[in-house]
C-alpha positions as CSV (number, residue, x, y, z in Angstrom):
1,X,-19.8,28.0,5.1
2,X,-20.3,24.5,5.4
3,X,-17.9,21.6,3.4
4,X,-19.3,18.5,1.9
5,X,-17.1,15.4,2.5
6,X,-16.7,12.6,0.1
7,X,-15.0,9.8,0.9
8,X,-14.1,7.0,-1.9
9,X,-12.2,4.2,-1.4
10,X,-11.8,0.5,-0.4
11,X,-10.5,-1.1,3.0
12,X,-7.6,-3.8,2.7
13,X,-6.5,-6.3,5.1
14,X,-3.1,-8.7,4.6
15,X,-1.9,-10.7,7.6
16,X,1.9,-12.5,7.4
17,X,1.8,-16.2,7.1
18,X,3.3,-16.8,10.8
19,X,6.3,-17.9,10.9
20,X,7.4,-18.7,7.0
21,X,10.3,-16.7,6.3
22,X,10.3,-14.3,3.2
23,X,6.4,-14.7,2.8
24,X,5.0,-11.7,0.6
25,X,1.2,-10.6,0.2
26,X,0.5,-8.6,-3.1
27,X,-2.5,-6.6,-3.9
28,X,-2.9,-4.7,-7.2
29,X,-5.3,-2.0,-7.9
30,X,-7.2,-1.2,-11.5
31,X,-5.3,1.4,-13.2
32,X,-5.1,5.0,-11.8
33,X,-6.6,7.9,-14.4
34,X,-3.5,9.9,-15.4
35,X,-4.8,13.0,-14.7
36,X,-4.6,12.1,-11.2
37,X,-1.7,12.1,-9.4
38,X,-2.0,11.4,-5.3
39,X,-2.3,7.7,-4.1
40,X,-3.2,8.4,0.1
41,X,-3.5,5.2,2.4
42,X,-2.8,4.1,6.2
43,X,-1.1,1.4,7.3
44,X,-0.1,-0.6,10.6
45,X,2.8,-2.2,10.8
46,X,3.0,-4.1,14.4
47,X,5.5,-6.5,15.2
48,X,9.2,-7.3,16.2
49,X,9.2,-9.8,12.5
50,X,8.0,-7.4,10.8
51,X,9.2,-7.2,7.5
52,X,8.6,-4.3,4.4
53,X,5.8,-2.3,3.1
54,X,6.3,-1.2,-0.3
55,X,4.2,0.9,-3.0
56,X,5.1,0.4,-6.7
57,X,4.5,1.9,-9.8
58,X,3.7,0.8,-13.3
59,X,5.7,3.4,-15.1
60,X,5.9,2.1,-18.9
61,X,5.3,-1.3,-18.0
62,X,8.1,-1.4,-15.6
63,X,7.5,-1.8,-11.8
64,X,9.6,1.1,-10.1
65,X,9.4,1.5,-6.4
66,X,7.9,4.4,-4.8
67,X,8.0,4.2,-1.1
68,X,8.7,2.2,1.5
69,X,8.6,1.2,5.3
70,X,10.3,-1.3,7.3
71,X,10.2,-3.0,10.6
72,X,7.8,-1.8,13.3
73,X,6.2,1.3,13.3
């Protein structure tokens, strides 16, 4: 039996701005279909300033906070 892989998706890169304290990067993405419910990506977080990765949620037109990773990984 043989599978058939499909792979959809986008690639994203955000540097830190050096050495400006409390610097944030924001992407957004279009909104997800409801009748899906798994967002999967990778990240690398390198770095003894590094600071937080974080994955929000529109939920009702409020931003709630879904995961998130700090420091280096």
């Amino acid at each position: 039996m043989s599978r058939k892989l499909i792979y959809v998706g986008h690639f994203l890169w955000m540097q830190g701005l050096g050495s400006q304290p409390n610097a944030t990067n924001h992407a957004e993405t279009p909104r997800f279909n409801q009748d899906y419910s798994c967002f999967k990506f990778y990240y690398h977080m390198y770095g003894s300033d590094m600071g937080q990765l974080r994955v929000l949620a529109d939920v009702d037109a409020n931003y709630q906070e879904i995961w998130s990773m700090s420091g280096e990984q």
